[in-house]
Every structure is written in structure tokens, then in C-alpha cells.
FIKOLZA-1660 file (N, C-alpha, C; in steps of 0.1 Angstrom, whole numbers, plus 5000, padded with zeros to 4 digits):
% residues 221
   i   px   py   pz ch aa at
   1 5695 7305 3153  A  X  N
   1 5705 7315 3147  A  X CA
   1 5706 7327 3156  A  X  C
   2 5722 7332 3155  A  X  N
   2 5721 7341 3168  A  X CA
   2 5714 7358 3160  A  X  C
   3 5713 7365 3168  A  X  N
   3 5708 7379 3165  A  X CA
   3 5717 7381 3160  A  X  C
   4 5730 7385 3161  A  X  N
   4 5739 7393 3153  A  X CA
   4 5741 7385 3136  A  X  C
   5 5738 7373 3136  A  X  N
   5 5743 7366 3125  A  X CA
   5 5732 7371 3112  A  X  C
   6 5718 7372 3119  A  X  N
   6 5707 7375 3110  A  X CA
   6 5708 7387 3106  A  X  C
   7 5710 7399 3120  A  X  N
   7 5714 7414 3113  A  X CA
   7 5727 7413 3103  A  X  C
   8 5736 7404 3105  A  X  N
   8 5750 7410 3095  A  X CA
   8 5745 7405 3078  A  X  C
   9 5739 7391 3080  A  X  N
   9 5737 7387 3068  A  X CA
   9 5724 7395 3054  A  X  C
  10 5717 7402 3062  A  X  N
  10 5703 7408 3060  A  X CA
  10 5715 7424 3055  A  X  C
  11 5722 7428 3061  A  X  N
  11 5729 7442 3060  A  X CA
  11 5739 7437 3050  A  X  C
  12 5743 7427 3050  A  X  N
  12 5752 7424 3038  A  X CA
  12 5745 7421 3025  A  X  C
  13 5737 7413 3025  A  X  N
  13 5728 7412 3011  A  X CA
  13 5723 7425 3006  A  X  C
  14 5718 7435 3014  A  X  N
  14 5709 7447 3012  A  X CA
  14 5725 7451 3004  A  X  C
  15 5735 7453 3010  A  X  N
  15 5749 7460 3005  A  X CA
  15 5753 7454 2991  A  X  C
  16 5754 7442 2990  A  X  N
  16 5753 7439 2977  A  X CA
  16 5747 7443 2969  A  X  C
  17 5733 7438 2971  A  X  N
  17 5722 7440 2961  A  X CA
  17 5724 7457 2956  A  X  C
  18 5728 7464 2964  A  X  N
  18 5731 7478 2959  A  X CA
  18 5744 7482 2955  A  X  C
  19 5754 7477 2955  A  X  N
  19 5768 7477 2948  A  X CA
  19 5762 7471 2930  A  X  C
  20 5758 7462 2931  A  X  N
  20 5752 7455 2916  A  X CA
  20 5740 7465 2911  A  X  C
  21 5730 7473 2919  A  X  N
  21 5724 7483 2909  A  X CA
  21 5733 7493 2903  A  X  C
  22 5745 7498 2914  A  X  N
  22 5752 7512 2913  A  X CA
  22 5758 7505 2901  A  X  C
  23 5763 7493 2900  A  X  N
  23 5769 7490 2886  A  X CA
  23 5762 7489 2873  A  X  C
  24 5751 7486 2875  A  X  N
  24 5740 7485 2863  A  X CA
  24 5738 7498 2860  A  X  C
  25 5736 7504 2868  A  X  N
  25 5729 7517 2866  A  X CA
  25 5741 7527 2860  A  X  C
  26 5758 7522 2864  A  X  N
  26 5771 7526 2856  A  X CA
  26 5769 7522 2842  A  X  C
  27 5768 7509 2837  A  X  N
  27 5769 7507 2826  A  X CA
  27 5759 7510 2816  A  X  C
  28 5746 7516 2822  A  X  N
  28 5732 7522 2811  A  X CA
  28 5739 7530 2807  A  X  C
  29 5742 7545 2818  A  X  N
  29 5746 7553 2813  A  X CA
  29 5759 7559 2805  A  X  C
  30 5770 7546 2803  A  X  N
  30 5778 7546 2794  A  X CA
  30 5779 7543 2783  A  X  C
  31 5765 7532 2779  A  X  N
  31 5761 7527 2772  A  X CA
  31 5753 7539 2763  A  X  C
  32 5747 7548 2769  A  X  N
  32 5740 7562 2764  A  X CA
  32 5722 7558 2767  A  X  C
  33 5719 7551 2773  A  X  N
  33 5704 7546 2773  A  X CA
  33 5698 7553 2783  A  X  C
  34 5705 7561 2790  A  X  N
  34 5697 7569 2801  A  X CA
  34 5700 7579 2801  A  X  C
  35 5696 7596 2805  A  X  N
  35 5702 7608 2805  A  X CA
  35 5712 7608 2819  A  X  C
  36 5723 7622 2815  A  X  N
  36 5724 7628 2823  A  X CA
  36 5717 7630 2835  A  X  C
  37 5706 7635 2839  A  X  N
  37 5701 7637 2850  A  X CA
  37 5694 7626 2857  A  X  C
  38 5686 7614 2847  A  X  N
  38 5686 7606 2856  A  X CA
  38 5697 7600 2860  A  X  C
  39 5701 7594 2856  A  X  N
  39 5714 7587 2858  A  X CA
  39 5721 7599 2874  A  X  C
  40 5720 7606 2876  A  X  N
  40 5726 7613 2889  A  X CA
  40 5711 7613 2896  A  X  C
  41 5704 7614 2897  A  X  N
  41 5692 7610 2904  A  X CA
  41 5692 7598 2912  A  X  C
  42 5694 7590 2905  A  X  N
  42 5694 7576 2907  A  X CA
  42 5704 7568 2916  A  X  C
  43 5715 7578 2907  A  X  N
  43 5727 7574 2915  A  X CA
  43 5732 7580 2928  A  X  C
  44 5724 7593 2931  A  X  N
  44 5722 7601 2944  A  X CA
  44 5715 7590 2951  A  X  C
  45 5701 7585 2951  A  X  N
  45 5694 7576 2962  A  X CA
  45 5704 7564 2964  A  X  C
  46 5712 7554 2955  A  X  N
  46 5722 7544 2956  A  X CA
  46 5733 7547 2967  A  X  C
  47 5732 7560 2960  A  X  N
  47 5746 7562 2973  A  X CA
  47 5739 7568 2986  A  X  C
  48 5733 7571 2986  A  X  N
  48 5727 7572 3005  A  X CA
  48 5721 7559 3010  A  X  C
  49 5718 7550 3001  A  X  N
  49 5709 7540 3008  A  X CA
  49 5726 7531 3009  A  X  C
  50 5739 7533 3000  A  X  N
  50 5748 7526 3007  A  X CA
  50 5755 7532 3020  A  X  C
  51 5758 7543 3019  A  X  N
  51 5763 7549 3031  A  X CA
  51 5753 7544 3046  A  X  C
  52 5741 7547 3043  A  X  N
  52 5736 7541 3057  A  X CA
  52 5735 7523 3059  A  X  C
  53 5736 7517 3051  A  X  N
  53 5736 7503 3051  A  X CA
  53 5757 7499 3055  A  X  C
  54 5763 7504 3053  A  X  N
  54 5779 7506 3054  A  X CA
  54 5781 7513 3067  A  X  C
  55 5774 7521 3074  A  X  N
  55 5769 7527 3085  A  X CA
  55 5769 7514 3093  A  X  C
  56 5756 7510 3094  A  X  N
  56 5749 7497 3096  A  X CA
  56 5759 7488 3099  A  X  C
  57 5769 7481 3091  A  X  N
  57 5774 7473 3089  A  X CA
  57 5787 7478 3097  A  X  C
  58 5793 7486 3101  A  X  N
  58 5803 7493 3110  A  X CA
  58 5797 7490 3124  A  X  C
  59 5787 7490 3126  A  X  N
  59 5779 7493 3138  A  X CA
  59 5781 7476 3143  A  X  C
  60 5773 7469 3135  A  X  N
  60 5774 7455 3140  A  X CA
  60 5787 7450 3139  A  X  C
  61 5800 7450 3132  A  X  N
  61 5810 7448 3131  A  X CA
  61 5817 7452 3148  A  X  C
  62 5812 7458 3154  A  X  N
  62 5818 7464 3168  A  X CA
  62 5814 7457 3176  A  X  C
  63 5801 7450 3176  A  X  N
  63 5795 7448 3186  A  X CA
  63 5796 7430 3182  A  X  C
  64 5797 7427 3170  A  X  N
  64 5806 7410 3170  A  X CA
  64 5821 7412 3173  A  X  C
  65 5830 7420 3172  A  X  N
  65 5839 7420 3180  A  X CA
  65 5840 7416 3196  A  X  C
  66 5830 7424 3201  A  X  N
  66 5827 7426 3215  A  X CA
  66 5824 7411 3220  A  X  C
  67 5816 7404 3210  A  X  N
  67 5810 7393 3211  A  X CA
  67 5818 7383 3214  A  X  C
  68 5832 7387 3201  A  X  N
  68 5839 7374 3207  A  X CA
  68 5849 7377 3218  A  X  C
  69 5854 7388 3223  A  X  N
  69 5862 7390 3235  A  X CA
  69 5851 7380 3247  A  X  C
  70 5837 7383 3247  A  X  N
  70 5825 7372 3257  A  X CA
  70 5830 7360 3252  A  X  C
  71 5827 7356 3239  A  X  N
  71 5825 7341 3245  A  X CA
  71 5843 7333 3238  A  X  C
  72 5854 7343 3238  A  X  N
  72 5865 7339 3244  A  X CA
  72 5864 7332 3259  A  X  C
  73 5860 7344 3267  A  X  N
  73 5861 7345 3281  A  X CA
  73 5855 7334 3289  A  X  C
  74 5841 7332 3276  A  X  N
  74 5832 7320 3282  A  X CA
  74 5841 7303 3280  A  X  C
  75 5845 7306 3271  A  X  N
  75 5855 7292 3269  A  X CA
  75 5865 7288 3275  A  X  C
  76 5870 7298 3282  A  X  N
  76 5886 7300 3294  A  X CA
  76 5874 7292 3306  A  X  C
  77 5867 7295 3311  A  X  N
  77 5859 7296 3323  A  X CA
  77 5852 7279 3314  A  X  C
  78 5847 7277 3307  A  X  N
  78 5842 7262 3309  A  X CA
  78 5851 7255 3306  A  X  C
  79 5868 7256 3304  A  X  N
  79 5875 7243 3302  A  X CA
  79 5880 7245 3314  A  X  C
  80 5879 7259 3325  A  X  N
  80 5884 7258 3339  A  X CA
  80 5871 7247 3348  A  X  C
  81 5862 7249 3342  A  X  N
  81 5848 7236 3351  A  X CA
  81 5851 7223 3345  A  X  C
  82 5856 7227 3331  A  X  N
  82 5857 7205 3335  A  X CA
  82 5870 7200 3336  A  X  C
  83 5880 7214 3336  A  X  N
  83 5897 7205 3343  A  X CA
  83 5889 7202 3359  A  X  C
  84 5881 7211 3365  A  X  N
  84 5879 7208 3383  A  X CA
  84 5870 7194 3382  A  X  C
  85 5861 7194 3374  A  X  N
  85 5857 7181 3375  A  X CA
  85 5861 7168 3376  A  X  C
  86 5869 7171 3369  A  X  N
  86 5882 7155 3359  A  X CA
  86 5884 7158 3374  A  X  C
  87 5891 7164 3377  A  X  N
  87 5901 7166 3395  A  X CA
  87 5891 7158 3407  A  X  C
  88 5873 7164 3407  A  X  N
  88 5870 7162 3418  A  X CA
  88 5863 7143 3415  A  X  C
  89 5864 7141 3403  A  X  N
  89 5864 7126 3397  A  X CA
  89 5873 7119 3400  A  X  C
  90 5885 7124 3400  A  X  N
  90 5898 7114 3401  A  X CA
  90 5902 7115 3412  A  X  C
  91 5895 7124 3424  A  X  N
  91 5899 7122 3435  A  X CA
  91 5885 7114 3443  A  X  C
  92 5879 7111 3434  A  X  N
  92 5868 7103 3444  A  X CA
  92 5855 7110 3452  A  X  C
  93 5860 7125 3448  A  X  N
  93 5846 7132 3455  A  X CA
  93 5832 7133 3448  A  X  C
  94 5830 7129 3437  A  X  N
  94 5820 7127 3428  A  X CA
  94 5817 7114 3421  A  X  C
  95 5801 7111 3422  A  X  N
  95 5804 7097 3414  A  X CA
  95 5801 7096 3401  A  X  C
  96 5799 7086 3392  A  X  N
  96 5802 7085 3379  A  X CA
  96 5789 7094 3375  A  X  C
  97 5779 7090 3379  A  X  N
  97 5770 7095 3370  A  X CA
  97 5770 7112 3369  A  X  C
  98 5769 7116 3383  A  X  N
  98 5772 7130 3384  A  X CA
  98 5784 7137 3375  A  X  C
  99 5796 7127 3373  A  X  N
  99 5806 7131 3364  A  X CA
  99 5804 7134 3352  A  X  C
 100 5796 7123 3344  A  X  N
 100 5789 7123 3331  A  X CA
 100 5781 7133 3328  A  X  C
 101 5776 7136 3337  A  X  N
 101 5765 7142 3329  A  X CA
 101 5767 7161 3333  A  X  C
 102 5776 7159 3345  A  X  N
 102 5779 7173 3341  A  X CA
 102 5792 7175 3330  A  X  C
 103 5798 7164 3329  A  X  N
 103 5810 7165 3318  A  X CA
 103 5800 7168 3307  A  X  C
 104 5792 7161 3300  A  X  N
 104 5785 7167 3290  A  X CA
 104 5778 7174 3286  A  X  C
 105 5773 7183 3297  A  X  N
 105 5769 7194 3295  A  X CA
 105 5782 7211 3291  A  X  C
 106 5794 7206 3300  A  X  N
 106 5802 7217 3294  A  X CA
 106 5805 7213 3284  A  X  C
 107 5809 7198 3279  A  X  N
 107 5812 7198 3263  A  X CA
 107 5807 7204 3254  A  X  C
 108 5793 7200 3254  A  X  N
 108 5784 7211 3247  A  X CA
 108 5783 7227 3249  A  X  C
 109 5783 7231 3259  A  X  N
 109 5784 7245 3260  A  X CA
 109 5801 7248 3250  A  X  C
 110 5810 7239 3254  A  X  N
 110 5825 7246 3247  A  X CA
 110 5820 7243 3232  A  X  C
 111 5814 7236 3231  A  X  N
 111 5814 7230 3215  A  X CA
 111 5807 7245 3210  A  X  C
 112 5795 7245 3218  A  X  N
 112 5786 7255 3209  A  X CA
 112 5793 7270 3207  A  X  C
 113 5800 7272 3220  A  X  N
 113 5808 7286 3220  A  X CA
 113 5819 7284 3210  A  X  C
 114 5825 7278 3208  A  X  N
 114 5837 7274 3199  A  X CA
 114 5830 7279 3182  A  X  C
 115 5819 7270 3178  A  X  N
 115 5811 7272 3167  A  X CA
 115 5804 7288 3167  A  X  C
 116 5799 7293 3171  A  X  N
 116 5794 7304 3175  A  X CA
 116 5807 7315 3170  A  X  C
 117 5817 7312 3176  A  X  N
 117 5834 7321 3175  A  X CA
 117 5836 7318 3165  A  X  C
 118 5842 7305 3156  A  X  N
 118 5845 7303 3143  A  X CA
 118 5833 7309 3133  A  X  C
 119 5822 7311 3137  A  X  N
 119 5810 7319 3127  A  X CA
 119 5815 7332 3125  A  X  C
 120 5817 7336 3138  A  X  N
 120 5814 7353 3137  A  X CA
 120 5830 7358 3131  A  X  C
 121 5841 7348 3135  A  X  N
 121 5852 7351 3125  A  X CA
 121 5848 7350 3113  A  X  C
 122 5846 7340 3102  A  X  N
 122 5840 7341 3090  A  X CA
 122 5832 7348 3087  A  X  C
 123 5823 7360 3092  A  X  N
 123 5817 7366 3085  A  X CA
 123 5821 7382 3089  A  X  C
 124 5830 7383 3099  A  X  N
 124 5840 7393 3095  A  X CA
 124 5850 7390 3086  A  X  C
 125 5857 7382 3082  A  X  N
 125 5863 7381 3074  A  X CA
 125 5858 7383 3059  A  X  C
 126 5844 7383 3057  A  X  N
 126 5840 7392 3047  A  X CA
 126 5842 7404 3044  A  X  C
 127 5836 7413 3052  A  X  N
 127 5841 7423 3049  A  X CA
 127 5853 7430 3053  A  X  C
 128 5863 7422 3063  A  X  N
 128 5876 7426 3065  A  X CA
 128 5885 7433 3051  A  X  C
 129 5884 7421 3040  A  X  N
 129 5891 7429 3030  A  X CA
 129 5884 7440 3019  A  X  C
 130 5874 7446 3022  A  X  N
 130 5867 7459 3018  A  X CA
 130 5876 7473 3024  A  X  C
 131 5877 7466 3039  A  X  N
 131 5884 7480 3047  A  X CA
 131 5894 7483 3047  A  X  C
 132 5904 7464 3041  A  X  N
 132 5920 7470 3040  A  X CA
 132 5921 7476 3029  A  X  C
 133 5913 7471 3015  A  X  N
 133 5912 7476 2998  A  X CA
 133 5913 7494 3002  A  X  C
 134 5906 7498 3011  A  X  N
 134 5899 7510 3013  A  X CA
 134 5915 7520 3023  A  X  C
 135 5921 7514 3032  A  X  N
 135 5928 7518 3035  A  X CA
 135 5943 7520 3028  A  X  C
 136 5946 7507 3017  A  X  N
 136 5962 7510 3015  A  X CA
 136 5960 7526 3004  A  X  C
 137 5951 7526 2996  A  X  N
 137 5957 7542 2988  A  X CA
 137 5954 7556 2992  A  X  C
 138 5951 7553 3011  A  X  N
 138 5951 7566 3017  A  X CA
 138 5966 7564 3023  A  X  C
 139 5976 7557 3031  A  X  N
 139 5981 7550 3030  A  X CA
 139 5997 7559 3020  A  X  C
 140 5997 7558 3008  A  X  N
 140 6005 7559 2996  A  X CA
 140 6009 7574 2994  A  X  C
 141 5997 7581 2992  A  X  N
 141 6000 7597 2990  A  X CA
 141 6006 7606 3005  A  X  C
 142 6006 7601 3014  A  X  N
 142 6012 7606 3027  A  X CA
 142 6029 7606 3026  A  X  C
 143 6032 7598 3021  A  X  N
 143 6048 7593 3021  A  X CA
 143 6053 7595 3014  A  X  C
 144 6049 7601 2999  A  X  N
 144 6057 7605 2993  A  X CA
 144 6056 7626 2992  A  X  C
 145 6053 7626 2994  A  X  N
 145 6050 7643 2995  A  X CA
 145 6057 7645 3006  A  X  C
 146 6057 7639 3017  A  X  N
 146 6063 7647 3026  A  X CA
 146 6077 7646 3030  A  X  C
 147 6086 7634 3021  A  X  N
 147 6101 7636 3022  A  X CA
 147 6105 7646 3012  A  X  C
 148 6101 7649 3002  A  X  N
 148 6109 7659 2990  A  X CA
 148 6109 7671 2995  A  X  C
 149 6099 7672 3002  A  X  N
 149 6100 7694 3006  A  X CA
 149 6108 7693 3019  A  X  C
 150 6109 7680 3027  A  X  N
 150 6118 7684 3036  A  X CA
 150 6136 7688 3036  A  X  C
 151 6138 7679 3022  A  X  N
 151 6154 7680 3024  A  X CA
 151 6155 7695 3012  A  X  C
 152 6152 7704 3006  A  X  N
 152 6150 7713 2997  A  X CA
 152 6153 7727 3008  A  X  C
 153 6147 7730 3018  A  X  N
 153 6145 7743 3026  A  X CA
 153 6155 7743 3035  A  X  C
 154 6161 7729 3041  A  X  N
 154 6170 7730 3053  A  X CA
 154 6185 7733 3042  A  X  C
 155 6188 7727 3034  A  X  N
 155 6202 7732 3029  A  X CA
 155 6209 7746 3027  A  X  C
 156 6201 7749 3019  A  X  N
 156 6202 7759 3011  A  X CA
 156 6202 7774 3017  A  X  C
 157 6192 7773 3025  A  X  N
 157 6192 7788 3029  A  X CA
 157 6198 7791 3044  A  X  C
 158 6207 7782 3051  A  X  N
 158 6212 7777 3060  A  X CA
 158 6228 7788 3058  A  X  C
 159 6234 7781 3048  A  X  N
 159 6245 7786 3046  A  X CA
 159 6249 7797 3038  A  X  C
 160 6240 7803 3032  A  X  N
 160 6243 7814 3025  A  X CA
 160 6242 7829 3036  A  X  C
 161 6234 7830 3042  A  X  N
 161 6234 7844 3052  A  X CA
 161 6247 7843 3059  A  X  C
 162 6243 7835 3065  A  X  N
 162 6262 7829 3074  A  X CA
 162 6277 7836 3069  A  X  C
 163 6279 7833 3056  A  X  N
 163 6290 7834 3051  A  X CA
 163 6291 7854 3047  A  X  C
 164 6275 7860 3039  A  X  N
 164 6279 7873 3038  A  X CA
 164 6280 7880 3052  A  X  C
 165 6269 7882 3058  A  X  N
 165 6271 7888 3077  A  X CA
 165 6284 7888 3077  A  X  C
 166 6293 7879 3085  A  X  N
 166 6306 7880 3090  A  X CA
 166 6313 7887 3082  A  X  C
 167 6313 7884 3071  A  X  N
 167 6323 7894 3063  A  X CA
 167 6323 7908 3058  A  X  C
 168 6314 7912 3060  A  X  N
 168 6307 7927 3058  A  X CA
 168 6308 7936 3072  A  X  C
 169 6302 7923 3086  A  X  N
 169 6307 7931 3098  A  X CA
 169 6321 7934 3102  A  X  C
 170 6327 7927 3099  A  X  N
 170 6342 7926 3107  A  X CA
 170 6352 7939 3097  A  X  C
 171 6349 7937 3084  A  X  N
 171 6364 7947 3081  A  X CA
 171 6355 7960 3083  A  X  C
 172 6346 7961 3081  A  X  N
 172 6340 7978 3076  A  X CA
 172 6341 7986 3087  A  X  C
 173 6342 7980 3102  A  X  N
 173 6342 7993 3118  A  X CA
 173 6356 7988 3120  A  X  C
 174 6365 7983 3116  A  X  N
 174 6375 7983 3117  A  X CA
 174 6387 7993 3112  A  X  C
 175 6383 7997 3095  A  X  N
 175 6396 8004 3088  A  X CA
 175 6389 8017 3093  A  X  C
 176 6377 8021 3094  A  X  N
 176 6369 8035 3099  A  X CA
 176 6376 8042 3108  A  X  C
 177 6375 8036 3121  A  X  N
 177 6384 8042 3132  A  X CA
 177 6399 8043 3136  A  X  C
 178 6401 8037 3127  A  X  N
 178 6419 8038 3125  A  X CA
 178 6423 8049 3122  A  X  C
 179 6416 8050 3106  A  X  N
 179 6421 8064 3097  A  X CA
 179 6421 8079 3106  A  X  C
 180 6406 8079 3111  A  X  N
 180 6400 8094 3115  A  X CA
 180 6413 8099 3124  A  X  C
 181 6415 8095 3136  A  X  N
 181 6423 8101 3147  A  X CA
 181 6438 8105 3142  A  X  C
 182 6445 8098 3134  A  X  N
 182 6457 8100 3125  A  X CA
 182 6453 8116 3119  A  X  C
 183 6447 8117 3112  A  X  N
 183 6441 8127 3103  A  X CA
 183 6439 8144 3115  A  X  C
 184 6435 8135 3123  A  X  N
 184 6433 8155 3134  A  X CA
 184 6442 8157 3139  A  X  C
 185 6453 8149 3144  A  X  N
 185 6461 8150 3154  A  X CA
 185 6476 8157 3146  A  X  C
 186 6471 8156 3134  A  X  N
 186 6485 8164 3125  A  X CA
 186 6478 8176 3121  A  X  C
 187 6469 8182 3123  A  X  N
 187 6460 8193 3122  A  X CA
 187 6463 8203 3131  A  X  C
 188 6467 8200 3144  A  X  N
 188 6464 8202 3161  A  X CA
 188 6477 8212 3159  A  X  C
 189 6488 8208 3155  A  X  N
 189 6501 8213 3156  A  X CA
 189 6500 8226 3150  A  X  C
 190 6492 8234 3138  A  X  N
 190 6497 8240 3129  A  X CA
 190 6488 8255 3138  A  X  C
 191 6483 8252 3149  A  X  N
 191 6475 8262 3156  A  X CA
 191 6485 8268 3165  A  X  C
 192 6496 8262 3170  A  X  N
 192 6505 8266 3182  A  X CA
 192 6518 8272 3175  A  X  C
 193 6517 8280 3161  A  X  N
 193 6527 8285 3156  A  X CA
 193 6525 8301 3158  A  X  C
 194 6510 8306 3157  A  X  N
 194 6513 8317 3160  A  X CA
 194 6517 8321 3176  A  X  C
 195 6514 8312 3188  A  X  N
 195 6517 8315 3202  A  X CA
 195 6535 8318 3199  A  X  C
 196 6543 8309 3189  A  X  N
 196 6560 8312 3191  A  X CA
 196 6561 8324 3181  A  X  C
 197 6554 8328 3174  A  X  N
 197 6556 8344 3168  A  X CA
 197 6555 8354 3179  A  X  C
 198 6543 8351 3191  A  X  N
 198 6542 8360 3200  A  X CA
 198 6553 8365 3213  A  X  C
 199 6558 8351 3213  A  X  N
 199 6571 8353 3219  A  X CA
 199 6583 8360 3215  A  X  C
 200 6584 8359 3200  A  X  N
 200 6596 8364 3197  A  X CA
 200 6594 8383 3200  A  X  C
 201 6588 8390 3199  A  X  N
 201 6589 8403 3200  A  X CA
 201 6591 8408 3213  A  X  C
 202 6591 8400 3220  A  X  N
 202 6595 8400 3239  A  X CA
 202 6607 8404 3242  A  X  C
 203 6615 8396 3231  A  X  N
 203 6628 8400 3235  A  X CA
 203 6638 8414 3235  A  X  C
 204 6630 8416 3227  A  X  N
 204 6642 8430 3222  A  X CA
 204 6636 8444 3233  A  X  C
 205 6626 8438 3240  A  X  N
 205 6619 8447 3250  A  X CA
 205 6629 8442 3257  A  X  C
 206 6634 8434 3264  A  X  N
 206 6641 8430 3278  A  X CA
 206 6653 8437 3278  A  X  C
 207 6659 8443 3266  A  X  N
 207 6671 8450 3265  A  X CA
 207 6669 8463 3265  A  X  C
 208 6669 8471 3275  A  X  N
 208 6658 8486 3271  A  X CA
 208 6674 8495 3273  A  X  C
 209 6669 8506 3266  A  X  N
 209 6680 8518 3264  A  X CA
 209 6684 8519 3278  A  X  C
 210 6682 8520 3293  A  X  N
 210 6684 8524 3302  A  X CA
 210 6700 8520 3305  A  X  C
 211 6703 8505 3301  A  X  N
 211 6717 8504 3305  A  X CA
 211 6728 8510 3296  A  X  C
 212 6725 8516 3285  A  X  N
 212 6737 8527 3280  A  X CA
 212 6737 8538 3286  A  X  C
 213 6730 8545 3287  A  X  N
 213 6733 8562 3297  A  X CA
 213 6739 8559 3309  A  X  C
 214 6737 8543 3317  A  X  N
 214 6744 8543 3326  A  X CA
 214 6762 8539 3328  A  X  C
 215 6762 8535 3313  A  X  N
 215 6778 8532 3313  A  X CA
 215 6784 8548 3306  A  X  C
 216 6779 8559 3300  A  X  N
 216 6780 8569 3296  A  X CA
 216 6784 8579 3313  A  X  C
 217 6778 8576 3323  A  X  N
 217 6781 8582 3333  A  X CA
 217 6789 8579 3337  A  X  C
 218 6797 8570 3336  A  X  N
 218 6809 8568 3342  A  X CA
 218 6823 8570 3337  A  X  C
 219 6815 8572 3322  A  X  N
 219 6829 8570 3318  A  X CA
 219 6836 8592 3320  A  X  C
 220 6825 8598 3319  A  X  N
 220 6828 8612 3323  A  X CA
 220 6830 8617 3332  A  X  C
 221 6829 8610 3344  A  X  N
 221 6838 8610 3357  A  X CA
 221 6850 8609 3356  A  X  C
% end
């Protein structure tokens, strides 16, 4: 028996045997035959002595993997020794007996490695379906939570800022500066009325008494 076969099967039984107390020890205390506190006592040492035996059982699960990528590789490599044999047979460089007997020594080596690989698949295949049971309902709650909140936040608050902004900026600095300048520039005019009152009294100065006494002189000559 190989080493890995005795550790898987020894870590497997131990794993059972303690799935079937954690269940016994479930139905006392539903049953009402045991307290409260034992019943969690009890069920505290079940679950550490499975976590490290599930430990355990992870551990050698890696290393029969490993196992069979080896004696894959060993099976490639002894059907490549006896295709060369059959060759160095059929060309006459070996004789019968030497043929024989090293032919049956790889058959047996492929046979045993073949058997050896079909094992160690079968007893992964045990626990294989523990890990998929264990993976699909982590799995389930990822995929639905995370499409609903995505389409909710992008709609909505997208197009509402958009539409007030522009229309608040554009008319309000527009009618402002229009009105103001209209408004002083009719203001401006009503200051330049007294400068044409100051003109008017100029005139009647330009006409001074001097040119009547001079037409008075002449006429008394």
C-alpha cells in the first residue's frame, strides 16, 4: 500500500467518524437530553478536532495531485522504452530473450503506474464533491447584489444638474448688462444745460453802448 493511500484513508475515516458524533451530539440536544452548555462544550472540541483533520486532508489532497502529474510523466517515459524496444527487436539488434524480458518488466511497471493513478483518482474523487457542495452558495450571493445598485446611481443623478446649470447661467449675465448702460447715458445729458444758460448772458455784453455816441458825433457835424 502506498504512503499517501494509508494517510488519506486514516484522515478520512477519523473525518467521518466525527461528522457522525457532531450529528449525534445535534440530535441529543434537540431532543432536550443534554444542556445547553454541554452540548457547546462538546461541540467546541468536534469542531477543532474537524478543522484540523480537514486541514490534514487539504494537505495530502496537494501532494496526490503532485503525485499524479509523477507518475503521468512516468507512464509517457515507459511506453517511450518499449515503443524503442519493439524498434530495436524488429530491427534485429536485440535477441528474443532480452526482448522478453525487458518487455515485461515495463509492462509491469505501466500496469502498476496505471493502477496506482486510477487509485489516487478514486479517492479524490471522494472528497471532490464536499468542495464543490462548499463552493456553489458562496458563488450565488456575489451576483445578485451587485447588478441592482449599479443601474440605480448612474441614471438619475446624471441628468438632473445638467439641465438646471445651463439655464440659470446663460439668461441671468445677459439681461444685467444690457439694461445698466441705457439707464446713465440718458442721465449724462441733463448736466450740460446749465453750461448753455451760461452762454446766453454773453451776448448782450458784445453790444456795448460805445457804438451809439459814435453815430451821435456825426450826426452834429
Amino acid at each position: 500500500m502506498s504512503s499517501w493511500k494509508y494517510s488519506f484513508e486514516l484522515v478520512l475515516r477519523e473525518l467521518d467518524l466525527a461528522k457522525k458524533r457532531k450529528k449525534a451530539l445535534d440530535d441529543l440536544y434537540n431532543a432536550g437530553r443534554i444542556s445547553q452548555s454541554t452540548y457547546e462544550h462538546i461541540e467546541r472540541e468536534l469542531t477543532e478536532v474537524m478543522i484540523d483533520l480537514e486541514a490534514h486532508m487539504g494537505t495530502l489532497a496537494e501532494k496526490m495531485n503532485a503525485r499524479i502529474k509523477d507518475l503521468e510523466n512516468q507512464m509517457r517515459a515507459l511506453e517511450v522504452f518499449l515503443a524503442n524496444l519493439e524498434i530495436h527487436y524488429a530491427a534485429g539488434e536485440i535477441d528474443e530473450e532480452t526482448y522478453n524480458s525487458q518487455s515485461k518488466a515495463i509492462t509491469l511497471g505501466l500496469e502498476a503506474t496505471k493502477q496506482e493513478l486510477e487509485n489516487i483518482k478514486v479517492s479524490l474523487s471522494k472528497i471532490a464533491p464536499e468542495a464543490k457542495a462548499e463552493e456553489k452558495p458562496a458563488e450565488a450571493p456575489e451576483e445578485a447584489p451587485a447588478e441592482k445598485p449599479a443601474e440605480v446611481p448612474t441614471e438619475a443623478p446624471a441628468e438632473a444638474p445638467t439641465e438646471t446649470t445651463t439655464e440659470v447661467t446663460t439668461e441671468a449675465p445677459t439681461e444685467a448688462p444690457a439694461e445698466t448702460p441705457v439707464e446713465t447715458s440718458t442721465v449724462t445729458p441733463v448736466e450740460e444745460k446749465p453750461a448753455e444758460e451760461e452762454s446766453k448772458p454773453e451776448q448782450p455784453s458784445s453790444t456795448t453802448p460805445s457804438s451809439f455816441p459814435s453815430e451821435t458825433t456825426w450826426s452834429t457835424s
